[in-house]
C-alpha positions in Angstrom: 8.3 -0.8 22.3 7.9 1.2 19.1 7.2 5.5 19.9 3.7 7.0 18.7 4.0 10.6 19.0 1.1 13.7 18.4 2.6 16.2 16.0 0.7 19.5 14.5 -1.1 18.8 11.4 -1.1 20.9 8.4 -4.8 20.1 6.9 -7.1 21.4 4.0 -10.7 23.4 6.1 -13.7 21.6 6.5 -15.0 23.0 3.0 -11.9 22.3 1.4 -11.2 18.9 2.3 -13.0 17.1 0.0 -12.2 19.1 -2.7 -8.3 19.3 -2.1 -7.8 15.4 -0.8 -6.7 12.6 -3.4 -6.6 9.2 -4.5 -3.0 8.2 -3.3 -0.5 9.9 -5.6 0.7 5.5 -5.4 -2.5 5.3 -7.5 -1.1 3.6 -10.7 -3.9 4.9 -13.3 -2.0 7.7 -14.7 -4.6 8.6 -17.1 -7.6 8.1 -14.3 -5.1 11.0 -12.2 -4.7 13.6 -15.1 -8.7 13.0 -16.0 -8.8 14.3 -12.0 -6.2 17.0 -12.6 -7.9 18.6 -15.3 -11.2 18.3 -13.4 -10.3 19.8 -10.2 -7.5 22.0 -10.4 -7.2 22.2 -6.4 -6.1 19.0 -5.6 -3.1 17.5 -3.7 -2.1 15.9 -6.9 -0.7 19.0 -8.0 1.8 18.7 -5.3 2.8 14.9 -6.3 2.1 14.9 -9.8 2.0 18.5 -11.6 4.3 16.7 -14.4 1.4 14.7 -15.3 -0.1 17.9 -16.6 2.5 20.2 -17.5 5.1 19.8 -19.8 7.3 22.8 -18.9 9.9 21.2 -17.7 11.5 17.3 -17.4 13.3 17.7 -14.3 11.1 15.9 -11.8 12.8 18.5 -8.9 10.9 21.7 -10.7 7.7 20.1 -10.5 8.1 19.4 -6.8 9.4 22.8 -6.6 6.3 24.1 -7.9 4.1 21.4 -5.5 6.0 22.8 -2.7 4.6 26.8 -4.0 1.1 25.4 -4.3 0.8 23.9 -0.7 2.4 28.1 0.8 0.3 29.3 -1.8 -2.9 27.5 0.0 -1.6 28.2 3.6 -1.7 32.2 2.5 -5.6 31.8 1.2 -6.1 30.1 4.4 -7.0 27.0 2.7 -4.5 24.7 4.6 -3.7 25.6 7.9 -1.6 24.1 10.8 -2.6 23.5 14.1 -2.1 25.5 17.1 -1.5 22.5 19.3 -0.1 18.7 18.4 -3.2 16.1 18.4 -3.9 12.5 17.3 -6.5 11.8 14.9 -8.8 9.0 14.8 -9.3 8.2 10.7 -12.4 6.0 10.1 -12.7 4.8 6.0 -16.0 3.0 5.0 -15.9 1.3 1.5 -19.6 1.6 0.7 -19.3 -1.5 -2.5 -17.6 -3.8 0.0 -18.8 -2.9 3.2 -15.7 -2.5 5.0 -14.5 -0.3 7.7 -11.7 0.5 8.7 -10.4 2.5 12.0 -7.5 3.5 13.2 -4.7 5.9 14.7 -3.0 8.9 12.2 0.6 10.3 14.2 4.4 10.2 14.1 6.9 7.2 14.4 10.1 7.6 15.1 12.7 6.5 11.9 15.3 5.3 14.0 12.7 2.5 15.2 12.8 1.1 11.7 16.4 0.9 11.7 16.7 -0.8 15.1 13.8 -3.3 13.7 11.5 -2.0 16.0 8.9 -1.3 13.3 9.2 -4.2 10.9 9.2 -4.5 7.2 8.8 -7.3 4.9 9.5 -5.9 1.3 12.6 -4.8 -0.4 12.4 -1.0 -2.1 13.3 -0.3 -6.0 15.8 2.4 -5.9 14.0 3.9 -8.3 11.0 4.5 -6.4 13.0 5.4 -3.3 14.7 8.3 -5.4 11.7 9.6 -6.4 9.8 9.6 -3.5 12.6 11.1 -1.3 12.8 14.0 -3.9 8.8 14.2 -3.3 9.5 14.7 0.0 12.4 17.2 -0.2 11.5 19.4 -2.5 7.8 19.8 -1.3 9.0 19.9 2.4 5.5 17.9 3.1 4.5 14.2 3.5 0.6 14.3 2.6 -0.1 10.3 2.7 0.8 7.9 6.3 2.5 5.0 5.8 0.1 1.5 7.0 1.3 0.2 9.4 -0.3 -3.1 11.5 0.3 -3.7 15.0 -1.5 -6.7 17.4 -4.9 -6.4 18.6 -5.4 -4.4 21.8 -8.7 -4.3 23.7 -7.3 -1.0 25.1 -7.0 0.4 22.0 -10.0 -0.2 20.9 -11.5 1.2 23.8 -9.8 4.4 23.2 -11.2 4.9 19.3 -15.0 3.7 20.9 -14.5 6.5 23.1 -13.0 9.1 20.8 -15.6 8.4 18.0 -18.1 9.3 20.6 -17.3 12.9 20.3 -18.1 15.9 17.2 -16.4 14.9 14.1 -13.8 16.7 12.8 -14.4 15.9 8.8 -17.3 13.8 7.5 -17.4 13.5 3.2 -18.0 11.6 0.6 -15.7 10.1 -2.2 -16.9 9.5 -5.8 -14.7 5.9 -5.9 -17.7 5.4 -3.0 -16.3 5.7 0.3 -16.8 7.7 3.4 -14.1 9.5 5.7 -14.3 10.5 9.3 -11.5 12.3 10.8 -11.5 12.7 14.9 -9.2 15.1 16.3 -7.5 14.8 19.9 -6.0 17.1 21.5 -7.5 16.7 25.4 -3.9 16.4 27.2 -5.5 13.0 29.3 -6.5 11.2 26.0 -3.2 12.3 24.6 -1.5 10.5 27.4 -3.7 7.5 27.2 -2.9 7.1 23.6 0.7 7.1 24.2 1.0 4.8 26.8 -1.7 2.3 25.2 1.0 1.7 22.1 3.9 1.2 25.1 1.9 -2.3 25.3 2.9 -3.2 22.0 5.9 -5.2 20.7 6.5 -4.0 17.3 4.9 -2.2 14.5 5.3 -3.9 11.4 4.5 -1.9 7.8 1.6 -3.1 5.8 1.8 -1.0 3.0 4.2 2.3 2.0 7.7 0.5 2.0 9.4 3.2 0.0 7.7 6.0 1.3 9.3 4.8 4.9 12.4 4.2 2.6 12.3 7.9 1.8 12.2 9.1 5.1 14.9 7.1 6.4 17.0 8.4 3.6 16.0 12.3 3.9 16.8 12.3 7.8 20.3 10.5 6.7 20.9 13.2 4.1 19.5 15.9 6.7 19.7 14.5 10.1 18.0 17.1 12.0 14.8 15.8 14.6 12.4 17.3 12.6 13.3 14.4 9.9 13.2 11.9 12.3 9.8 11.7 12.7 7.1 10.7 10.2 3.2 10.1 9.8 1.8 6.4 9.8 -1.7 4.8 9.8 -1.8 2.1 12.6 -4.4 0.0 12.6 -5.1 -3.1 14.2 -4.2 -6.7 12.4 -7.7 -7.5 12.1 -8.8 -4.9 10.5 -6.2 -4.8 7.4 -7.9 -6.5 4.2 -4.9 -8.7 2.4 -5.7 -9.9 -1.2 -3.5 -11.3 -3.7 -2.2 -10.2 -7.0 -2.8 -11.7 -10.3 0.6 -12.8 -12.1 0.6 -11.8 -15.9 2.8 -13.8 -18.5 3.4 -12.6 -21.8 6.4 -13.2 -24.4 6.5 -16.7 -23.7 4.4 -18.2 -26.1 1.7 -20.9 -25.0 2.3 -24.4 -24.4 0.1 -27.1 -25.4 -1.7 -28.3 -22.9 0.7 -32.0 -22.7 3.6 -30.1 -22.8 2.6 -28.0 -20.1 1.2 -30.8 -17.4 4.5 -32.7 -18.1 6.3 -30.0 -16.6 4.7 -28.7 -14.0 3.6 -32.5 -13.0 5.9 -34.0 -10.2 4.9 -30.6 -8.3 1.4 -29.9 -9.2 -2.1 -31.7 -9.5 -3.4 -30.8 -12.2 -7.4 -30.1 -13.0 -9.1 -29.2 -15.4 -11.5 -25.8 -15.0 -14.4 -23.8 -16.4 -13.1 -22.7 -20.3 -12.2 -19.0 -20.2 -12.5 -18.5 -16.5 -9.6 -18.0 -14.3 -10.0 -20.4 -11.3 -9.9 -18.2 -7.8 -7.7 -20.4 -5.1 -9.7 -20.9 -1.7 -7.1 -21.8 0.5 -3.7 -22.2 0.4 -1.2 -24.5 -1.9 -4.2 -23.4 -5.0 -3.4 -21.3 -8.2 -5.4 -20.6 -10.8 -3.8 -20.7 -14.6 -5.6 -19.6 -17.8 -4.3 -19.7 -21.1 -5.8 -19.1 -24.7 -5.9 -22.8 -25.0 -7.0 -23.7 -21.1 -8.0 -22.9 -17.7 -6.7 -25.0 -15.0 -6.7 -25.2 -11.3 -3.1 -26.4 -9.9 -2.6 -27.8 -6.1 0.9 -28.2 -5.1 1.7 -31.4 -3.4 3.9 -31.4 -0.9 5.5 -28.9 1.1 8.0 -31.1 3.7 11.0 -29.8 2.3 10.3 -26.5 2.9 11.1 -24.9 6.6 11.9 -21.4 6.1 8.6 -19.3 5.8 9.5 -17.1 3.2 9.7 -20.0 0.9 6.6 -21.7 2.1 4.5 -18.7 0.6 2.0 -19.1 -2.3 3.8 -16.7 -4.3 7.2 -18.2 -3.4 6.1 -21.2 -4.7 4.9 -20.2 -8.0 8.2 -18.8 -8.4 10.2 -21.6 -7.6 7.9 -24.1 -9.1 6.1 -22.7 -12.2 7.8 -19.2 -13.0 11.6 -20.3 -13.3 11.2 -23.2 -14.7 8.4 -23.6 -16.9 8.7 -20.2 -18.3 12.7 -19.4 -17.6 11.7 -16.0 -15.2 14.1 -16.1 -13.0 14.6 -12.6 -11.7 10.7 -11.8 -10.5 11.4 -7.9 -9.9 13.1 -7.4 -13.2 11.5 -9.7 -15.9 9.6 -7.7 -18.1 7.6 -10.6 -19.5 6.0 -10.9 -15.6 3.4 -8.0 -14.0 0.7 -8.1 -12.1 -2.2 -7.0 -11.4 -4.7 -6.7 -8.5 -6.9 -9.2 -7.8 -9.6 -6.5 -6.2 -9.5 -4.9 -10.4 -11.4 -5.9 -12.5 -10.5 -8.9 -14.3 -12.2 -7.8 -18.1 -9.2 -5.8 -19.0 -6.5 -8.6 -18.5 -9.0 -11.5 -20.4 -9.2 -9.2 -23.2 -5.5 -9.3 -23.6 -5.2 -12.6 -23.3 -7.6 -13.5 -25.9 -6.4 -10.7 -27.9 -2.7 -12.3 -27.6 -1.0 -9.7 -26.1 -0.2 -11.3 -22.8 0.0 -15.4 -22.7 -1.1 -16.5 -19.1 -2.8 -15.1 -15.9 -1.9 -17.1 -12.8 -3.7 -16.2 -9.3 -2.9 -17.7 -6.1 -4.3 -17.7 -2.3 -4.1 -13.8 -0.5 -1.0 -14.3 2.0 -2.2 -13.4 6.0 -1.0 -11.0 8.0 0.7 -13.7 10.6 2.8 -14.7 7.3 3.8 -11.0 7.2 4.4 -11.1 10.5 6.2 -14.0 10.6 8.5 -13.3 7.5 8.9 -9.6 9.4 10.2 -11.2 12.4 12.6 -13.5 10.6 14.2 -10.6 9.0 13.2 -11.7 5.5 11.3 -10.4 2.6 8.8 -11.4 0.3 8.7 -12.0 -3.2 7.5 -8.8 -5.1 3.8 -7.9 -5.2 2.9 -10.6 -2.6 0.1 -8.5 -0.7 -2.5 -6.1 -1.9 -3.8 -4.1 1.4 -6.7 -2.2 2.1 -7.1 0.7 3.1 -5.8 2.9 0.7 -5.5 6.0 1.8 -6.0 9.2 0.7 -3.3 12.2 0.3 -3.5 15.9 1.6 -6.2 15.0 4.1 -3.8 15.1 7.1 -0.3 16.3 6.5 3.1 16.7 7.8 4.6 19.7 7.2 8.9 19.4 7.5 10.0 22.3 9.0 
C-alpha cells in the first residue's frame, strides 16, 4: 500500500491567501498570466514565471533564483509562514459555472512508491518539460502545486472529510475564474492516525494529472538523494470525484480533402454521417468522433473493434491515431507533428472555428472523454496513453499550500 504522510506546510495568512495564490503556473495562457502579473504584483506566479515579465536575463535558472528570494522575502514580512506542527489538510474546490465539487486530501507521497509502481502513471513526460520543471523546483527550493492523484472509493474516507469539514475552516475565498476554496487543517494526533491508516486500505495511487511535475521530483531526489527529496505533495481524491473530458484534435498543413476523397479513405473503418454545417459533432459514447472541415461536418463511428485486445489500443484517441491520423493525413509521430495540437474540449470552441474558417488550421476532430477505469486499466498494464488523452478537473491552484525543501 502506497505511504500518505502529514508534513509542515509553508502557506500565504488568511489575508494573504487570496491575493498570493494562482492559476496553476501549467496554465497555458501566457498572455492571460502576464495580464495577472502586472495586476497583482504579489502572486506565486512570480516564483514560477518572473520571466514572463522581466527581461533581465534568459537564463531560466536566474529567474527561479529570484522566485526562490521572493518566497524568503515573504516568510521575513510574515506573509508565508510554516507550520509549527505537520497536519493534513482537507482542500474543498467548488466550480460555481459548472456546479462541481470537489474534495479531497493535500500531504506527502513517498517518490520511491512511483518507482516500485506503487503509485501509477499512465503518460510519458517531454524531457523538455521535465527539465524545466525540476529546475523550478531546485532553484526555488519550493513545490507550490500537488500533483492529482486518484485512488478507489473508500466509505472510510469519506467519513473522515464529513467529519473534518465539520470543524472551523482554515481558508474560505473567492476566485475571479468563479470558484470557491476551503482549506481544513488537521493536526489533532487521533485524526492524524486515522488518516494514515484509512490510505493503508488502498491498493495503489494512480496520477490523474501532474506527470512531469512527479517526473521532477523523482529526478531532483536522484540528483540529491537526501529524505527530504523523497517526499512530495499530491492531491488525492477519490475516482468519482475526478471530472475527465476529452481534447479536441487540431489539423492544419494538410490541405482539405473533398468530401469523396475523404469517405473513400476513412470508409472500411468508419460509418460515415453526415452533420449540422459548421458545427463540430460532440461524440456521446464511445467508438464516436466528430470531424469538421471548411467544406463539412461529419460524425464518424468506428466499426469494429475485434481485433483489438490490448487496452491501450482500444482507446478513442488510439483509434483516431491509428485509423484517421496516420493514414489519412500521414501524422505518424502524435507528440511531435507540428501539424497536430489540441485543445480542450472544456474551452471555448469560437477561437478554433474562427481559424478554421479563416484557413489557418484545416480540421477539428473530437472524440468520447476516456474514464478513469481506462486510466486505471492502462496504469495497471504498465502502458501509456497517447498524448493529451485526458483533460482532468480540478485544477488546482499554486502557493495555496506549499512544500518548502529543506
Amino acid at each position: 500500500m502506497p505511504s500518505f504522510l502529514p508534513f509542515r506546510a509553508l502557506r500565504p495568512t488568511k489575508k494573504k491567501v487570496s491575493e498570493f495564490s494562482a492559476k496553476t503556473s501549467d496554465f497555458k495562457n501566457q498572455e492571460e498570466i502576464v495580464a495577472d502579473m502586472l495586476t497583482n504584483t504579489q502572486s506565486y506566479y512570480y516564483v514560477t514565471k518572473r520571466f514572463l515579465v522581466y527581461k533581465d536575463n534568459e537564463n531560466i535558472e536566474y529567474h527561479f533564483a529570484h522566485g526562490a528570494k521572493y518566497i524568503n522575502e515573504k516568510i521575513k514580512k510574515g506573509d508565508l509562514t510554516i507550520d509549527s506542527k505537520p497536519g493534513f489538510f482537507v482542500y474543498r474546490q467548488t466550480d460555481f459555472v459548472s456546479n462541481k465539487v470537489f474534495t479531497g486530501f493535500i500531504g506527502l507521497a513517498d517518490v520511491e512508491e512511483v518507482e516500485n509502481s506503487l503509485i501509477k502513471k499512465h503518460e510519458h513526460t517531454k524531457i523538455q518539460r521535465e527539465d524545466y520543471l525540476y529546475k523550478q523546483l531546485f532553484y526555488t527550493g519550493v513545490l507550490g502545486e500537488p500533483v492529482l492523484i486518484g485512488h478507489e472509493n473508500d466509505k472510510k474516507i469519506d467519513d473522515l472529510i464529513a467529519e473534518i469539514t465539520k470543524n472551523d475552516v482554515e481558508y474560505n475565498f473567492n476566485t475571479i475564474d468563479n470558484k470557491n476554496h476551503k482549506i481544513w487543517r488537521v493536526t489533532d494526533s487521533e485524526l492524524l492516525e486515522k488518516i494514515y491508516h484509512s490510505f493503508q486500505n488502498i491498493n495503489a495511487f494512480y496520477i490523474a494529472d501532474g506527470h512531469h511535475r512527479c517526473a521532477s521530483v523523482i529526478r531532483n531526489y536522484k540528483l540529491n538523494p537526501n529524505v527530504n527529496n523523497r517526499f512530495f505533495m499530491i492531491y488525492l481524491l477519490s475516482e468519482n470525484q475526478l471530472n475527465i473530458e476529452s481534447f479536441h484534435r487540431i489539423v492544419s498543413g494538410t490541405g482539405t480533402l473533398n468530401y469523396d476523397s475523404f469517405k473513400n479513405k476513412i470508409n472500411d473503418d468508419f460509418t460515415v454521417e453526415s452533420f449540422d454545417e459548421n458545427k463540430l459533432y460532440i461524440p456521446q459514447k464511445h467508438n464516436e468522433f466528430g470531424l469538421l472541415s471548411r467544406e463539412y461536418s461529419l460524425k464518424l463511428t468506428f466499426k469494429s473493434l475485434k481485433e483489438i485486445k490490448n487496452p491501450e489500443s482500444k482507446l478513442d484517441v488510439s483509434i483516431l491515431e491509428k485509423y484517421l491520423l496516420k493514414p489519412v493525413f500521414e501524422i505518424n509521430h502524435p507528440r511531435t507533428d507540428k501539424r497536430l495540437s489540441f485543445v480542450a474540449s472544456t474551452e471555448d470552441i469560437e477561437k478554433s472555428l474562427n481559424l478554421l474558417s479563416h484557413g489557418s488550421i484545416d480540421y477539428i476532430i473530437s472524440n468520447y472523454p476516456v474514464s478513469f477505469n481506462e486510466v486505471k486499466e492502462i496504469a495497471d498494464s504498465n502502458k501509456v496513453m497517447p498524448p493529451k488523452s485526458t483533460y482532468i478537473e480540478p485544477k488546482l491552484r499554486g502557493g495555496l499550500i506549499i512544500q518548502k525543501f529543506y
